[in-house]
VOVEXBA-234121 format. One record per residue (C-alpha): x, y, z; residue number from 1. Coordinates in steps of 0.2 Angstrom, whole numbers, m for minus. Each point is the difference from the previous one (the first is absolute). Layout:
! residues N
    xx    yy    zz pos
     X     Y     Z NUM
...
END
This chain:
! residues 107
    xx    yy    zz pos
   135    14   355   1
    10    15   m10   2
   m16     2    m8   3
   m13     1    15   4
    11    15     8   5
     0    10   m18   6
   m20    m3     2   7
     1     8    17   8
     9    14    m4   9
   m10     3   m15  10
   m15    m3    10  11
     8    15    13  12
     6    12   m15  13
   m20    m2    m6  14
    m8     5    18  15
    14    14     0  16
    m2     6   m16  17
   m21    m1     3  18
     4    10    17  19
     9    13    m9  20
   m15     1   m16  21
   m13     2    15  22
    11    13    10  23
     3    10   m17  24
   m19    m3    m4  25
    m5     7    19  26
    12    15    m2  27
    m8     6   m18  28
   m16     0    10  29
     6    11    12  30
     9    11   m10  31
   m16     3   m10  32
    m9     2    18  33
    12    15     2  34
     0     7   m16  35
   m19     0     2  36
     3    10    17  37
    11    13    m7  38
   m11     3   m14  39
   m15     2    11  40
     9    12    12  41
    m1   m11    16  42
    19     2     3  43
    m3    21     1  44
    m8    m4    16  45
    13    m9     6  46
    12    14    m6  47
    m8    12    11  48
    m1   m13    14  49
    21     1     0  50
     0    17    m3  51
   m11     2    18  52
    12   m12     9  53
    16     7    m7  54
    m7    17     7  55
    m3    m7    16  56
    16    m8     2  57
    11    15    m6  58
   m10    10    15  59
     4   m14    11  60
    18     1    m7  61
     0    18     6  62
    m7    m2    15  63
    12   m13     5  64
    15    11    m6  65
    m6    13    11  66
     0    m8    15  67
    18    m9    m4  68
     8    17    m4  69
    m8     6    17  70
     5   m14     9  71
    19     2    m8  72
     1    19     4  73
    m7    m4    19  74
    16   m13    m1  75
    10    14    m6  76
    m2    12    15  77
    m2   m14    14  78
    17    m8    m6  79
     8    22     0  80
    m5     1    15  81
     9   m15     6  82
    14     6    m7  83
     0    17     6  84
    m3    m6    20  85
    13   m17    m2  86
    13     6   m12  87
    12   m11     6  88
   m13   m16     1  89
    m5     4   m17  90
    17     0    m7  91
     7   m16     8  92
   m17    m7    m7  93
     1     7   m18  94
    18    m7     2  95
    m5   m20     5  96
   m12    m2   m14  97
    14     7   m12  98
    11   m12     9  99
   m13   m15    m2 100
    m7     6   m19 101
    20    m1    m8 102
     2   m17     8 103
   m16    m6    m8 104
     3     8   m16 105
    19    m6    m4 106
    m8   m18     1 107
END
């Protein structure tokens, strides 16, 4: 009986092992694939591919920035003007959410 489990589990190191020689095997020939690419200068078309969508996604960076820094300074001046018409509002206000941050931040 001792001997038909150390057949099994030689039979399962074998397929292991011939799973890992064919995975080896299939990676050599993809390496050589890519190494074929770069030498042939497919991947520079590629290159300028991500250069072109980096580019458009720094102008949508920008664009996006732009319109959160307006948004912010619009927040600014709405939230002045508060202030300046309800001082007193404003102040117990600014004082309740000090009141409600230390509490949550000495947990």
């Amino acid at each position: 009986m001792a001997s038909a489990t150390k057949s099994r589990r030689r039979g399962a190191a074998s397929a292991s092992v011939d799973a890992i020689v064919d995975d080896l095997a299939a990676l050599k020939r993809d390496f050589a694939r890519l190494m074929e690419q770069v030498k042939s200068g497919a991947v520079d078309g590629a290159g300028k591919t991500a250069e072109d969508l980096l580019e458009r996604l720094n102008e949508r960076a920008s664009e996006l920035y732009d319109r959160v820094s307006e948004q912010g300074e619009n927040s600014v001046r709405v939230i002045s003007r508060q202030v300046e018409e309800r001082p007193f509002t404003s102040l117990l206000v600014a004082f309740g959410v000090g009141v409600i941050a230390s509490r949550l931040l000495s947990r």
